[in-house]
C-alpha positions as CSV (number, residue, x, y, z in Angstrom):
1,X,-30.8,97.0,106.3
2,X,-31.9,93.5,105.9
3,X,-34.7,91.8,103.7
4,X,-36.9,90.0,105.4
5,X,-39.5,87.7,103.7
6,X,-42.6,88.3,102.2
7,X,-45.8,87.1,103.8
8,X,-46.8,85.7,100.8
9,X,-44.1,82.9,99.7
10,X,-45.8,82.2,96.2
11,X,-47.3,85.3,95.3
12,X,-49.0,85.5,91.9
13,X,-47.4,87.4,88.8
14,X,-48.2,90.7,88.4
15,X,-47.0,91.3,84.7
16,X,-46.6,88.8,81.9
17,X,-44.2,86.1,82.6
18,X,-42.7,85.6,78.7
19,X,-41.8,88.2,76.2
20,X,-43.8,88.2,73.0
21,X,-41.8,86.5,70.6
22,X,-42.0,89.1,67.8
23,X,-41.9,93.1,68.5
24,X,-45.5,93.8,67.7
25,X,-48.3,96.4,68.6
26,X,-49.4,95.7,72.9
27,X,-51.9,93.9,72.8
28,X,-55.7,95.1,72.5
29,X,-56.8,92.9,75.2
30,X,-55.6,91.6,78.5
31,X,-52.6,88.8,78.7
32,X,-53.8,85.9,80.0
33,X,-49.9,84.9,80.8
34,X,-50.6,87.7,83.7
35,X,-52.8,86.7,86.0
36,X,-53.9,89.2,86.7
37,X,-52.0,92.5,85.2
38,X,-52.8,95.5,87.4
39,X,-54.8,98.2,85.5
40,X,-52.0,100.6,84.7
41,X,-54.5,103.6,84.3
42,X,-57.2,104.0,87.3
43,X,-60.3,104.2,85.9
44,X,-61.3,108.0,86.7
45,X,-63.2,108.7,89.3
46,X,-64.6,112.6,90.6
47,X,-62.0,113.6,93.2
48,X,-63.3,115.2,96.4
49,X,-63.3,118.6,96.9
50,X,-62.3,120.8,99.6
51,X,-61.8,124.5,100.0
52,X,-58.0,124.4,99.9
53,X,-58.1,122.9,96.6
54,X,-56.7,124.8,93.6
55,X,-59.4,126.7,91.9
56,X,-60.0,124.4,88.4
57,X,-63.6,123.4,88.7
58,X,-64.4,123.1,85.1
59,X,-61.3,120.4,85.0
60,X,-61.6,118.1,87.5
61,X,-61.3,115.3,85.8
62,X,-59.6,115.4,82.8
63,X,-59.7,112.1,80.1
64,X,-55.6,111.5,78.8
65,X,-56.2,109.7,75.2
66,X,-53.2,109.1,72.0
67,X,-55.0,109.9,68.8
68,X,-52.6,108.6,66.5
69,X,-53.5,109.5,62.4
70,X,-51.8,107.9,59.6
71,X,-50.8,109.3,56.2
72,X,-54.3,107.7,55.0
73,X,-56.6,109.6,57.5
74,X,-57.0,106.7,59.6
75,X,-57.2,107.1,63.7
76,X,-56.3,104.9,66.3
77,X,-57.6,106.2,70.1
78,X,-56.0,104.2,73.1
79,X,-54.9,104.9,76.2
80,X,-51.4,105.7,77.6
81,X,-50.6,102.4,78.6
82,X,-51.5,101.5,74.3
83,X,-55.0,99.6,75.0
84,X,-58.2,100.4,73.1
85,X,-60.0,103.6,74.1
86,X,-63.5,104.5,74.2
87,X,-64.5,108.3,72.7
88,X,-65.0,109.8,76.3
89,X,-67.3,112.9,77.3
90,X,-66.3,115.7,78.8
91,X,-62.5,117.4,79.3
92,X,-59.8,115.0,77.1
93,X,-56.5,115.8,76.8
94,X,-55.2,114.0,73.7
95,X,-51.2,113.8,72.3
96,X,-51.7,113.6,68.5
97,X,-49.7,111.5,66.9
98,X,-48.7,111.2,62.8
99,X,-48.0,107.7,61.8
100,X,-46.4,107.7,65.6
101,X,-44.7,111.0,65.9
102,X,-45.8,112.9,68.1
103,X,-46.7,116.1,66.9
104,X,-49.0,118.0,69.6
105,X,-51.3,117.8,73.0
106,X,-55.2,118.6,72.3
107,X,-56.7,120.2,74.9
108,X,-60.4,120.7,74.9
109,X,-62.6,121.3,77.3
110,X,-65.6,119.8,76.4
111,X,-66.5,116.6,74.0
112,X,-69.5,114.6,73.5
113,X,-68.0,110.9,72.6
114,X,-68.3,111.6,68.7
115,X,-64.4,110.3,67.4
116,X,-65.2,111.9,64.2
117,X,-65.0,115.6,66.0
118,X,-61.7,114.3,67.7
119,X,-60.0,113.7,64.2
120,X,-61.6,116.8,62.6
121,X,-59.7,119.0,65.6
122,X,-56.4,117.0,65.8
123,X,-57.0,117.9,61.6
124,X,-57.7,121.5,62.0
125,X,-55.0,122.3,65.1
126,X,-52.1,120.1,63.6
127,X,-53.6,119.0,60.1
128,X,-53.2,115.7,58.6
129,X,-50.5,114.2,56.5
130,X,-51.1,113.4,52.9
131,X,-50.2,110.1,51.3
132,X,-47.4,109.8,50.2
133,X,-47.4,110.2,46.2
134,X,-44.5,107.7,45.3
135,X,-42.9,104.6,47.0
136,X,-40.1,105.3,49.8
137,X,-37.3,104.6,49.0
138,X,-35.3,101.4,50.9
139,X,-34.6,102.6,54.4
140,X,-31.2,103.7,56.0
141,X,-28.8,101.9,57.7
142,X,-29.4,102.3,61.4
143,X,-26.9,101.8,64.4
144,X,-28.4,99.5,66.5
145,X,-26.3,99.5,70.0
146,X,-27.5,97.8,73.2
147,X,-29.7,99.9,75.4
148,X,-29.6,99.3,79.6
149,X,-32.7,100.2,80.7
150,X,-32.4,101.0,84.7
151,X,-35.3,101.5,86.8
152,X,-34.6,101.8,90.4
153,X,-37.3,101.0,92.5
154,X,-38.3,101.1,96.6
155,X,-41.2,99.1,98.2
156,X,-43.5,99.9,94.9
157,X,-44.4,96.3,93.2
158,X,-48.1,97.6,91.8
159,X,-46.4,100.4,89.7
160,X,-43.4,98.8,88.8
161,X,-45.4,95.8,87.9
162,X,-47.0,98.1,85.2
163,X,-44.3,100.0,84.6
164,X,-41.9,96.4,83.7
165,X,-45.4,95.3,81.6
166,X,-44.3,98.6,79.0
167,X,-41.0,97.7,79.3
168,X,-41.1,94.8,78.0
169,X,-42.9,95.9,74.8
170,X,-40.8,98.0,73.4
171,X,-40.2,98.1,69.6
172,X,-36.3,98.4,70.0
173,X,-34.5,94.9,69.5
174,X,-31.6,95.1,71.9
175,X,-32.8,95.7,75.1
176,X,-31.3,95.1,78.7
177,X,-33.6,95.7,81.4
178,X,-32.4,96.3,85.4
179,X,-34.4,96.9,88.1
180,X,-32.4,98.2,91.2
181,X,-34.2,97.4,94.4
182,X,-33.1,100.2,96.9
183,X,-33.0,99.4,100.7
184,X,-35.4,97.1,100.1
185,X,-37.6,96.5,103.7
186,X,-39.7,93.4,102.3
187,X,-39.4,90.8,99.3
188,X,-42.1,92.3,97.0
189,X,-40.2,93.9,94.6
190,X,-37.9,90.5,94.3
191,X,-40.9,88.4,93.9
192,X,-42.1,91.1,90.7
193,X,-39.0,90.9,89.5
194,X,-38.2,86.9,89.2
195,X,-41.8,85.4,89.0
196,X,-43.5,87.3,86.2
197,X,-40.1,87.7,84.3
198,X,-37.6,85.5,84.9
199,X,-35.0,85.5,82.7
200,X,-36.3,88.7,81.1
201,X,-35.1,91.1,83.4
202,X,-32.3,91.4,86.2
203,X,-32.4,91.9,89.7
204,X,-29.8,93.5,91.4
205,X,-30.0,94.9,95.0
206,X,-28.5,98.3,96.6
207,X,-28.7,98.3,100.5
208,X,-28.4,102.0,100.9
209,X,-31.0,104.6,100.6
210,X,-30.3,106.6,97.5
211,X,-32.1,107.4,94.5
212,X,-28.1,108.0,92.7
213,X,-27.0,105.1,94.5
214,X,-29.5,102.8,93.3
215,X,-28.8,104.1,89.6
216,X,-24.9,103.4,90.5
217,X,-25.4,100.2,91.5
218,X,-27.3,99.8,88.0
219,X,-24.6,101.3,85.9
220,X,-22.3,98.8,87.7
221,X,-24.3,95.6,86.4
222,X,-25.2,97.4,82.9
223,X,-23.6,96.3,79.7
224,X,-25.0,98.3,77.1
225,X,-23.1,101.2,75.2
226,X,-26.7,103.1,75.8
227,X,-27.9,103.5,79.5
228,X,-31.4,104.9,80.1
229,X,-33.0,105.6,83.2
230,X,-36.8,105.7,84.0
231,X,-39.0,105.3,87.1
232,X,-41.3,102.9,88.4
233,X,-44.1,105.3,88.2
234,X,-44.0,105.3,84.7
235,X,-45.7,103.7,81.9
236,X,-43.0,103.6,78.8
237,X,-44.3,104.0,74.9
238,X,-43.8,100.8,73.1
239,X,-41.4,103.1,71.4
240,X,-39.5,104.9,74.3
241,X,-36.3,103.1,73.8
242,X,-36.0,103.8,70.4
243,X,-37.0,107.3,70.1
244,X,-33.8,107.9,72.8
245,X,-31.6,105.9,69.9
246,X,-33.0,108.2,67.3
247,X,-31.7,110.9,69.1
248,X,-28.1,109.6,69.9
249,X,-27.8,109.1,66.6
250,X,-28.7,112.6,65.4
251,X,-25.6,115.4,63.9
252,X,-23.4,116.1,67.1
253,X,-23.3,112.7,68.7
254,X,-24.5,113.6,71.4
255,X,-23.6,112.6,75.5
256,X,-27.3,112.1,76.6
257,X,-30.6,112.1,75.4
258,X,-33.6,113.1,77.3
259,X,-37.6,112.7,76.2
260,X,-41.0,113.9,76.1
261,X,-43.1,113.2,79.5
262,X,-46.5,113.5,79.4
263,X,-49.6,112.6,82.0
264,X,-50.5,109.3,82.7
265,X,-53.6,110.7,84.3
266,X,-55.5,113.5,85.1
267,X,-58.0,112.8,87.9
268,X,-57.6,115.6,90.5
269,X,-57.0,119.3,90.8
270,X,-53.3,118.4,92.3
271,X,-52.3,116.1,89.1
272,X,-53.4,119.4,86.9
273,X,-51.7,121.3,88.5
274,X,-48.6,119.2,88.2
275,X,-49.7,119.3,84.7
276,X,-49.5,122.3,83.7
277,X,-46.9,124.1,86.0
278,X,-44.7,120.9,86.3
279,X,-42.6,121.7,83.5
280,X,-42.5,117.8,82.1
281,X,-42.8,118.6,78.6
282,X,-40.4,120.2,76.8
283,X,-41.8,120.3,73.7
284,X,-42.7,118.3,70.4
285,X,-39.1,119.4,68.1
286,X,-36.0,117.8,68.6
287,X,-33.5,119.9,70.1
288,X,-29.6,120.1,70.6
289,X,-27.6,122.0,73.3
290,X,-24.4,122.4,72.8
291,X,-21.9,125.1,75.3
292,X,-20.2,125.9,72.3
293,X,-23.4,127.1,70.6
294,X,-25.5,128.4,74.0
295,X,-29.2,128.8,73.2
296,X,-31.0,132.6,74.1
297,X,-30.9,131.8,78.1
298,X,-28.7,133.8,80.2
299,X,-28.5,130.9,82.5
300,X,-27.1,128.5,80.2
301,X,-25.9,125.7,81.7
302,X,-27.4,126.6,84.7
303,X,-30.8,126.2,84.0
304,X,-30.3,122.0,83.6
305,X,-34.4,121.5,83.9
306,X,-34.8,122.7,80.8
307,X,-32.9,119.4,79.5
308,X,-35.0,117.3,80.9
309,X,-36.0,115.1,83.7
310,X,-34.6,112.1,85.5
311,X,-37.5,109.9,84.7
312,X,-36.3,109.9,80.9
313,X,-33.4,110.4,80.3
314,X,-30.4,108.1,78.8
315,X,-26.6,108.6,78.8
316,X,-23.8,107.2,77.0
317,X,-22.2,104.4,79.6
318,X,-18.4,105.8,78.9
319,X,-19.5,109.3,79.3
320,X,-21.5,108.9,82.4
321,X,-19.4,106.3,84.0
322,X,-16.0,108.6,83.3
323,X,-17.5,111.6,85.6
324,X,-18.3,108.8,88.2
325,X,-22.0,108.2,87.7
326,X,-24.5,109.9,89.6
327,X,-23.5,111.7,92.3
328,X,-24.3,109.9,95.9
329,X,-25.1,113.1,98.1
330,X,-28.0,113.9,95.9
331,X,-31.4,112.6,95.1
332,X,-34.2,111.6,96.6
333,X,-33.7,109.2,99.9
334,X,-30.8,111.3,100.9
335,X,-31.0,114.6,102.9
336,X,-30.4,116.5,99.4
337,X,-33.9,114.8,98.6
338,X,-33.4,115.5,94.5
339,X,-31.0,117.5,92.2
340,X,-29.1,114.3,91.1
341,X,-30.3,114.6,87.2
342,X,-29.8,117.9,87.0
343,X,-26.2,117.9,88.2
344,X,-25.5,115.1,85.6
345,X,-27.2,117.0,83.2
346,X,-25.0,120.1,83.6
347,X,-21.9,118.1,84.1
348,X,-22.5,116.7,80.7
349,X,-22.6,119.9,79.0
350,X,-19.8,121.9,81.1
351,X,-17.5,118.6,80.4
352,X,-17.9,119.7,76.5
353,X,-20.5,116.6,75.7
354,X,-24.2,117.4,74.1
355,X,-27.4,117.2,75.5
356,X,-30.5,116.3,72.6
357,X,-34.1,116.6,73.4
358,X,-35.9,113.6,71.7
359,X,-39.9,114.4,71.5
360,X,-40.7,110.7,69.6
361,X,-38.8,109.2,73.1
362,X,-42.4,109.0,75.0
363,X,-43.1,108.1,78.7
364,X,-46.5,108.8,80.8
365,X,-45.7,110.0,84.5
366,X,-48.4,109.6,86.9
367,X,-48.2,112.5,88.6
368,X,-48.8,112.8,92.6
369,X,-52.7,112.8,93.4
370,X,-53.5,114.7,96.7
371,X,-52.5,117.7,97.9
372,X,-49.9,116.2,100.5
373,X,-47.9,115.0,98.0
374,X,-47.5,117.9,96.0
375,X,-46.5,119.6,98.5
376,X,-44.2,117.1,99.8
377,X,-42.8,117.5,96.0
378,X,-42.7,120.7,95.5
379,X,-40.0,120.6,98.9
380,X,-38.2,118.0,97.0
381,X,-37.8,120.4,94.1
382,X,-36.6,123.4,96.0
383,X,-34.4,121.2,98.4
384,X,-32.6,119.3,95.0
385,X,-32.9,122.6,93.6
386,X,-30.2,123.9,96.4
387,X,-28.6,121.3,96.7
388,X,-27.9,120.9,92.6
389,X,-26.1,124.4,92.6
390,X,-24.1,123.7,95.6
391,X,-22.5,120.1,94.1
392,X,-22.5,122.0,90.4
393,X,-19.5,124.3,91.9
394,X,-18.2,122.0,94.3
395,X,-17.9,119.3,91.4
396,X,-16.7,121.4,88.7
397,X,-15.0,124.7,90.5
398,X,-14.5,126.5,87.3
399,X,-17.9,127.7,87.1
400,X,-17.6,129.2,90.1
401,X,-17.9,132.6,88.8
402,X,-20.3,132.3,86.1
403,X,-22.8,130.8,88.6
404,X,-22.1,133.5,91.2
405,X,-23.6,135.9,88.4
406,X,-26.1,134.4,86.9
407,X,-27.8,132.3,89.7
408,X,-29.2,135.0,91.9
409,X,-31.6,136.5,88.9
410,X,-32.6,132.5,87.6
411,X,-33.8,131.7,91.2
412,X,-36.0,134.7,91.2
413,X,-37.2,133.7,87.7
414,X,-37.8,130.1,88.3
415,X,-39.8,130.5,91.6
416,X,-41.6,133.4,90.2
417,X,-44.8,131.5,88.3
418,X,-48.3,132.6,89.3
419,X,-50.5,131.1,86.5
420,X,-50.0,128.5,84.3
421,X,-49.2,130.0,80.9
422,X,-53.0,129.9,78.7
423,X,-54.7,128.7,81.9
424,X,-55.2,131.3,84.3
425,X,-57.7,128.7,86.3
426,X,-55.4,127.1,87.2
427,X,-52.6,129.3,89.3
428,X,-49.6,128.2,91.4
429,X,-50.8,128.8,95.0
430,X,-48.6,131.0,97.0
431,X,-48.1,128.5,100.2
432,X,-46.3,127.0,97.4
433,X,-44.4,129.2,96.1
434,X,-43.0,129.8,99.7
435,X,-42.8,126.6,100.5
436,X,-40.2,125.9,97.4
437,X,-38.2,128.6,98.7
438,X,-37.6,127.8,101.6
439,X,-36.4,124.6,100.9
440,X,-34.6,126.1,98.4
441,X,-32.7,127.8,101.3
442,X,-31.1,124.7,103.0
443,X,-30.5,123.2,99.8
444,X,-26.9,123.2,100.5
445,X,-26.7,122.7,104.1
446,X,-28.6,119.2,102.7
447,X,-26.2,118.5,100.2
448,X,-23.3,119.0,102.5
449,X,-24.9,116.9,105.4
450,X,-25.4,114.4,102.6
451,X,-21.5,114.7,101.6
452,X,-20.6,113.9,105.0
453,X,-22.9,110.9,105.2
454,X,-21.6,109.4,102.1
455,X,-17.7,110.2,103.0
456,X,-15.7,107.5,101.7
457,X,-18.3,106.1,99.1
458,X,-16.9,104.2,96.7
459,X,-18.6,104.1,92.7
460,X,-19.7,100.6,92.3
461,X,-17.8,99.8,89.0
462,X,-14.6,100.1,91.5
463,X,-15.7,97.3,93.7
464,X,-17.5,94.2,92.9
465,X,-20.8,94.4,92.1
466,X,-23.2,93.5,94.6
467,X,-26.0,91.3,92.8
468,X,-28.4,88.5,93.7
């Protein structure tokens, strides 16, 4: 499919047009070299009710803070996106953060604007660091290897605006950042891209519809050892991109690193619900999963969710690039509609690579809003789901046999949740439930139908690379 041009030939910037100088804090107040920034975080507004809505009343509208506490006792309160926050009233859900690790969500359900009773509960829950009684010692040697940051990206300019705005202050020095415009219909995300940072980020263009193709098409034009990938409904923590280093250089070297997602926003009763049955976080300890030392889980490698999630997650380019990338027949835009990380995921582990769980690698998701779209996710899930189990065999027939045992009892598990664990306001709804398994059904047929479709497919790295 052709591009064809904008209606607006000069359209005004959406993010900043330089990058700061120095790697510093965001700043507490708006750029004026972006004129105007979109407000990454909607200001929070009641959401209208109607009967079908999920039963969570009392949390409606939930306010998403980052209490971050120093050795010293000090607080800091901002927002996801890292501006200023005002103490709100009402339901706040707050990551706490010690001298900027995060340690631990705060949920409470009521809170009258007093930031002294926010400190005295992030103190109570996860209790504050002490100073530190003698000076530290100089600080280690640290690899510091080139990062690709890929962000694939269809007809979406408003978020990835905001989303290229975090990018582009992250902490990490040796950043590459690529934004992969998929199928693109219009000009938009081009004229993001090259007039609020030229220079600062690269463009590169895949005409066919595919979430993995797009990320192909990335890894072609990368040149980092690192390669991360992230969405363009996503606002990245200043220190996303170094947290995922952290990891890779953790005991066991390991193959790819995933992170800690958290909300963005909590406005309606869908994005709670996403919140607390999506399965996004994974946790606040670093973990390491190896095949040669399986955790508890009968499933293991089967269950690949519980690595992590396409939105954060990072490979090594020689590890990735030697199983061929991404597999085209899955992920969204392609009749298998998802399942694309997860297959990488388990391909990493059955090929004898490690997979590390990095809690300090931090990105905000803003989850789906309405009702529609969870649903229309939810079908998404259950069709990748499918369509993930059918390419796992088909790609690496040796597990045949393991997956024909295990499987049938970790479907029944996974699409068994009722009530989100500690909230039982807030329950999966059954239409849901069936909804996922039925999509979970033709999972295959999809990923087969997508097999045909992509017959003869080449990996972009075998051809020459198709930028502009």
């Amino acid at each position: 499919m052709t591009s064809r041009p904008d209606p607006d030939p000069n359209p005004t910037p959406l993010i900043p047009s330089r990058r700061p100088a120095e790697h510093t804090d965001p700043p507490s107040g708006p750029d004026p070299a972006a004129a105007p920034t979109p407000v990454c975080i909607p200001r929070p507004v009641a959401p209208s009710r109607t009967a079908a809505d999920p039963a969570v009343a009392p949390r409606d509208l939930v306010h998403v803070r980052v209490l971050d506490l120093t050795a010293a006792g000090i607080a800091r309160l901002t927002t996801p996106d890292g501006r200023p926050a005002e103490c709100p009233t009402g339901a706040v859900l707050a990551l706490v953060r010690h001298n900027g690790t995060p340690v631990g969500l705060l949920d409470l359900e009521s809170y009258d604007a007093d930031p002294d009773r926010l400190i005295a509960a992030a103190d109570a829950r996860f209790g504050i660091p002490a100073p530190p009684d003698h000076s530290p010692g100089p600080p280690a040697r640290r690899e510091t290897p080139r990062v690709s940051v890929i962000v694939a990206t269809r007809e979406r300019p408003e978020m990835l605006a905001a989303c290229l705005r975090t990018l582009l202050w992250q902490t990490y020095p040796d950043i590459e950042l690529i934004v992969v415009d998929n199928a693109p219909t219009t000009n938009r995300t081009a004229s993001v891209v090259r007039g609020g940072c030229a220079g600062l980020v690269r463009y590169v263009r895949e005409p066919r519809a595919g979430l993995a193709l797009a990320h192909n098409r990335g890894i072609a034009a990368a040149t980092g050892e690192l390669l991360a990938f992230t969405d363009d409904d996503v606002l990245a923590d200043p220190g996303w991109v170094a947290g995922l280093v952290a990891g890779f250089a953790r005991a066991g070297r390991p193959g790819c690193v995933t992170g800690l997602i958290l909300p963005a926003e909590l406005r309606t009763p869908a994005q709670l619900l996403l919140h607390h049955h999506g399965g996004f976080a994974k946790g606040f300890e670093p973990v390491l999963y190896d095949a040669q030392a399986p955790p508890t889980d009968p499933l293991f490698p089967f269950t690949a969710g519980r690595f992590g999630s396409g939105a954060n997650m990072a490979f090594r380019a020689d590890v990735l690039r030697a199983m061929g990338g991404f597999d085209p027949a899955t992920g969204a835009g392609t009749p298998a509609r998802g399942g694309d990380d997860l297959l990488a995921f388990f391909r990493t582990i059955v090929r004898g690579h490690r997979i590390g769980y990095e809690p300090g690698a931090l990105i905000w998701h803003r989850h789906r809003a309405d009702r529609a779209a969870v649903a229309h996710q939810v079908r998404g899930y259950g069709t990748g789901l499918g369509a993930y189990l059918t390419a796992a065999v088909l790609r690496e027939p040796r597990t045949l046999g393991v997956l024909a045992r295990r499987v049938p009892g970790g479907i029944r598990y996974a699409l068994a949740r009722t009530r989100a664990p500690g909230r039982p306001e807030v329950p999966w709804p059954a239409r849901l439930t069936g909804l996922e398994r039925r999509a979970l059904a033709g999972g295959p047929l999809a990923y087969l139908h997508a097999r045909v479709r992509m017959h003869g497919v080449r990996t972009p790295w075998e051809q020459p690379e198709q930028a502009r």
